[in-house]
C-alpha positions in Angstrom: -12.0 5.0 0.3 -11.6 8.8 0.2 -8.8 10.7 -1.5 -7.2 14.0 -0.4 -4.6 15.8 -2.6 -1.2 14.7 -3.0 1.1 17.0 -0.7 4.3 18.9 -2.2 7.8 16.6 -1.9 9.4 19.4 -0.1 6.8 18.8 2.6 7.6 15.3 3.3 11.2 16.3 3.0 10.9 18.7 5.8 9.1 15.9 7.7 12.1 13.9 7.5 14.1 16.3 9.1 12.6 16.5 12.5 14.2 14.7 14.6 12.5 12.2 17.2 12.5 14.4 20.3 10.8 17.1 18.3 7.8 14.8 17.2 4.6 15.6 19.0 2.1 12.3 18.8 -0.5 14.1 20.8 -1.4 15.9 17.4 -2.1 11.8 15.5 -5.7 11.1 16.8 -6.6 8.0 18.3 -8.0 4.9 16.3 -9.5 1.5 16.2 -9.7 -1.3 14.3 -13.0 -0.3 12.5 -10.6 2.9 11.1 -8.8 0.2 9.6 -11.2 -1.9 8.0 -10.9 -0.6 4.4 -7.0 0.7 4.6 -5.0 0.3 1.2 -1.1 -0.3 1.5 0.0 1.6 -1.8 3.8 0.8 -2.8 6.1 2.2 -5.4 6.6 0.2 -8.4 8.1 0.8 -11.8 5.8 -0.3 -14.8 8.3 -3.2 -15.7 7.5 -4.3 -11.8 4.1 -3.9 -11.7 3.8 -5.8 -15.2 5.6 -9.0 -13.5 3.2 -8.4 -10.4 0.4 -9.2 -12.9 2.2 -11.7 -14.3 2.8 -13.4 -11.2 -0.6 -13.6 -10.3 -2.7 -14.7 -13.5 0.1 -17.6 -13.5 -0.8 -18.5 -9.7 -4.4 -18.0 -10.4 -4.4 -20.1 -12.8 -2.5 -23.0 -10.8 -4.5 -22.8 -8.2 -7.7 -23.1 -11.0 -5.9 -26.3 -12.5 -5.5 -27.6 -8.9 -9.3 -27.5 -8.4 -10.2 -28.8 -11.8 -8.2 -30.3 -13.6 -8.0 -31.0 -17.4 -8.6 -34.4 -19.0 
């Protein structure tokens, strides 16, 4: 997926100002599912979050293993 730089807070402040009626959508160009395909959903996390993420899912990885084959 291709990167572009990271824009300044201030301008995602200013976004936040405008209100509703002041919002063109003709300027957002159309798109389909294919534009979707390889989308990432990136969320905020601290490090002590993001630890118990990984946490969480070498635990359920490793249920799910000793579901499909179990030790004697």
């Amino acid at each position: 997926m291709a990167t572009r730089p990271d824009k300044p807070k201030e301008y995602f402040a200013k976004l936040l100002e405008v209100s509703e009626e002041r919002i063109d959508y003709s300027e957002i160009p159309l798109t389909t599912v294919a534009d979707w395909a390889e989308a990432e959903v990136l969320l905020p996390v601290t490090r002590e979050e993001f630890e118990a993420i990984r946490q969480f899912i070498r635990a359920r990885r490793h249920r799910d293993h000793e579901s499909i084959m179990p030790s004697k």
